[in-house]
C-alpha positions, 0 to 999 in steps of 0.5 A, a space after each residue: 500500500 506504501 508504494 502506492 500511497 506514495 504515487 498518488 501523492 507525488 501525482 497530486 503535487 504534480 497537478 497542483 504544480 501545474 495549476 500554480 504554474 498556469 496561473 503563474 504564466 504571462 497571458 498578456 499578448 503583445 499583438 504586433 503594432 505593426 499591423 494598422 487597424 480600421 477606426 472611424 478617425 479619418 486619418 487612422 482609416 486612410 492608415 489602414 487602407 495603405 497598410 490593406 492595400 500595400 502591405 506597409 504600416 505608415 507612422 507619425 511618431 517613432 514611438 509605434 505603440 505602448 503596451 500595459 504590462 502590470 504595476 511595480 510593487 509601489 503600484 505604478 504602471 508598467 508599460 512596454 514601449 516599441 520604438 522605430 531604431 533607425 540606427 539599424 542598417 542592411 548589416 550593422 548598427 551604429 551603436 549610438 553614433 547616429 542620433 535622429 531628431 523630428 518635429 512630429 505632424 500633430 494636426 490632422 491636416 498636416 497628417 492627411 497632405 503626408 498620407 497623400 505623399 504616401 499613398 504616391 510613393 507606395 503606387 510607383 514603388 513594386 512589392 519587393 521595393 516597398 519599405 517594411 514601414 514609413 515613418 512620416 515627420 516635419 521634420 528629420 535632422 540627423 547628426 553623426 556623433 563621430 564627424 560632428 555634422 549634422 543634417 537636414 534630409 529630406 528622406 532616409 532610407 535604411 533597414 526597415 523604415 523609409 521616413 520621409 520628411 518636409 513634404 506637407 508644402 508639397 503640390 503634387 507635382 513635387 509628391 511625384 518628383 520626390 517619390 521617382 528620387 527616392 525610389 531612385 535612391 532605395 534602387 541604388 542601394 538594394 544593388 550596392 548591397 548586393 555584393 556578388 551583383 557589384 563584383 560582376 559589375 566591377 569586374 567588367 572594368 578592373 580586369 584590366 585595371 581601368 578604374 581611377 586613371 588619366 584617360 589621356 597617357 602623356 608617356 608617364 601618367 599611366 593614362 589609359 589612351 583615349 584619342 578622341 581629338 578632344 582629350 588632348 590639351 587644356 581645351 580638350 579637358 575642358 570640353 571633357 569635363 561638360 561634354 559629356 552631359 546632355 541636358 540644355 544647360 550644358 549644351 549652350 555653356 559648351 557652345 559659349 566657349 567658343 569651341 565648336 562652329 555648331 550644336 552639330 559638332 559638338 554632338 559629333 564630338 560627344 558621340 565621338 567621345 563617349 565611343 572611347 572611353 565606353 572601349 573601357 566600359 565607362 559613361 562618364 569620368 570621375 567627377 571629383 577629378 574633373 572628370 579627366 581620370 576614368 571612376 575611380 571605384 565601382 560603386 562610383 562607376 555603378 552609380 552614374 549607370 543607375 542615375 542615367 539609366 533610370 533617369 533616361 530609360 532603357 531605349 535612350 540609354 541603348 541608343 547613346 552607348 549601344 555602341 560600346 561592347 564593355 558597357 552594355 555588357 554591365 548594363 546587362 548586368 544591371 537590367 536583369 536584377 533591376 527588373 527581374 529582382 526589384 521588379 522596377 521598370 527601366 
């Protein structure tokens, strides 16, 4: 009887073990605040559409949600905060050297114009170039604790949140520009992060070591030997340095300088121009050096393809630098995972 005496009170300890157990347990549930609900305000209404439709959850503080957990054993409240971390980037943190400040959109009006922004972007932007959340805000200053400088964007893109800032004076025309350079911007950056894509890239360029040289070889600057009859001389610098731009401005500051007898030569001289330095797989020069060196790292090469592709489309830009075999095979490079990964037409 003694053995089993003692079963059937080890078995009532368990159960009561598991009754303290159960009540002991957090049964709060911290529902994600991620996920935007319906309400009969206005502007949390508009929130929920964006979030139904797009898949984005749209904000106005950093601060997202606040959560009662219980009272301290003096009987104050305890509440758990989630936060938008805007330190985090694709593969590190800046551990607090990055500080963000905002001037947060109180008044309805100002909350409506901002979801009017909102609501543009996320129309252009495809489904894999759509932000994690938006954090929309007066204004954004950021200030880097290590350079000491601090800065007033207009945008900033990083791991999970895009917060867009200042665009409540907007008329709509300036919503779209806006929305084209920051979808632009974010472009740009998914593919500079995307390491093997930027090592065939740069690859088509460094093989021969064509990155960060004179384009003119006087006989001692290791210069990669560009004949174009303009890059010879002062004169031939000069036009090289603006030549190589197409929009109006450009054009009639070149013709000011007296150099070419018609907008016809100058065309010809900036076709002729842009055949030799595309035979090392290059659009344009390396703007800090006047653009009398080639680019001198990939991602600086790498980003004049994607200003001037998506800003000119893949029909111009086939027609103005088809004719280089080196750069149309980097062009390539970037066509398929721009349009077949990022699903962002050209």
């Amino acid at each position: 009887m003694k053995p089993v005496y003692f079963f059937i009170c080890v078995l009532g300890a368990l159960f009561i073990a598991c009754d303290d157990s159960e009540k002991l347990s957090n049964q709060i549930d911290f529902s994600s605040p991620y996920v935007i609900e319906d309400g009969t305000d206005p502007i949390q209404h508009r929130r929920y559409e964006l979030y139904r439709d797009y898949g984005v959850s749209v904000f106005f503080s950093d601060t997202i949600s606040r959560t009662y957990v219980g009272e301290d054993f003096l009987g104050n409240p305890i509440y758990r905060y989630e936060t938008i971390d805007l330190n985090w980037e694709f593969t590190s943190h800046s551990n607090g050297s990055m500080q963000y400040s905002f001037d947060y959109l109180f008044l309805p009006e100002q909350q409506s114009i901002a979801l009017d922004f909102a609501e543009n972007f996320l129309r252009k932007a495809t489904g894999a170039m759509r932000p994690f959340c938006m954090f929309l805000t007066d204004t954004l200053k950021v200030a880097n604790l290590a350079s000491e400088t601090i800065e007033t964007p207009d945008y900033l893109n990083n791991f999970r949140t895009l917060v867009i800032a200042q665009v409540t004076g907007y008329a709509s025309v300036q919503m779209d520009s806006l929305s084209t350079v920051v979808l632009r911007s974010m472009v740009k950056s998914r593919v500079l992060k995307n390491a093997n894509l930027v090592a065939r890239f740069g690859a088509v360029s460094s093989t021969d070591n064509y990155y960060s040289r004179h384009w003119v070889n006087d006989g001692s600057n290791d210069g990669l030997g560009v004949t174009c009859r303009w890059m010879t001389g002062t004169d031939g610098y000069t036009a090289f340095r603006v030549n190589t731009c197409f929009d109006e401005q450009t054009v009639n500051n070149c013709m000011a300088t007296g150099l070419f007898a018609s907008v016809e030569e100058f065309e010809d001289m900036r076709a002729e121009m842009l055949a030799d330095i595309g035979r090392f797989g290059f659009i344009s020069g390396w703007a800090t050096s006047s653009k009398v060196y080639s680019p001198n790292t990939v991602d600086e090469d790498l980003g004049y393809f994607i200003d001037t592709m998506l800003e000119i489309g893949k029909e111009e830009f086939v027609n103005r630098y088809g004719g280089s075999e080196l750069v149309m095979e980097k062009y390539e490079i970037l066509v398929d995972y721009i349009e077949g990964e990022l699903g962002v037409k050209i």
